[in-house]
C-alpha positions, 0 to 999 in steps of 0.5 A, a space after each residue: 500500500 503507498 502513501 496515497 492509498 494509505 491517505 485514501 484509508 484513513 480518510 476512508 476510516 475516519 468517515 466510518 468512526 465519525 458515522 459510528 458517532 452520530 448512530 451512537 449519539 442517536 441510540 444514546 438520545 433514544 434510550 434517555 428518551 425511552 427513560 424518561 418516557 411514562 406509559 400512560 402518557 396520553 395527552 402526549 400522543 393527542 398531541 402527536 396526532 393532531 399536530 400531524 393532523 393538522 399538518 397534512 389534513 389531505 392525507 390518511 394516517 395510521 398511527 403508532 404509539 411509543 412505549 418502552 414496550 415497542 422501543 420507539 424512540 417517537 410516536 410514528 404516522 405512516 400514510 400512502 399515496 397512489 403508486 406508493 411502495 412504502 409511503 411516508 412516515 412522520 416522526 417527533 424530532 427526540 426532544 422537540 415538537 417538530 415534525 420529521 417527514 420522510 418518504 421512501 426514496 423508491 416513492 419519491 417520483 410517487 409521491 412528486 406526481 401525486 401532490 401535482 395531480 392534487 393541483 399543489 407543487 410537491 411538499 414534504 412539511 
């Protein structure tokens, strides 16, 4: 291995390390959250729902609480849309109120002609 290679596998290494930081800084967020998180918390959940609810009334949701049960670190939504393998998921960003969208790469031509034969230009919010 030359020097140039070596360089190339160390910055290689050091992307990997850094990457295994941030998934161990999530897995340590979602376990405190878990902690702190109380079985009964209802109104929590309310709140999830509506806020979701309220943010997308156009579109169906299934809903999923977390518990300690489950090991979610967020309540969770899930919708589809025509054309759609997967669909979407919201999430609670761990420790706000704010909302986290995500749609499955695969959907995302899916979900783009969707919200334009709806007459809108595509939004993820």
């Amino acid at each position: 291995m030359n020097t140039e290679e070596r360089k190339m596998r160390l910055a290689e290494i050091e992307e990997e390390l850094a990457l295994k930081r941030v998934q161990e800084k999530l897995l340590v967020e979602r376990i405190e959250f878990l902690k702190s998180c109380g079985d009964d918390d209802e109104s929590n959940f309310d709140d999830f729902v509506a806020q979701v609810r309220q943010a997308r009334p156009d579109q169906t949701f299934t809903f999923e609480k977390a518990t300690k049960e489950n090991r979610m670190g967020s309540h969770q939504a899930h919708w589809t849309f025509p054309g759609a393998r997967r669909g979407g998921t919201v999430t609670w960003v761990h420790g706000t109120n704010e909302l986290c969208w995500g749609i499955d790469h695969r959907d995302v031509d899916a979900w783009e002609q969707y919200e334009r034969s709806c007459g809108r230009e595509p939004r993820y919010t």
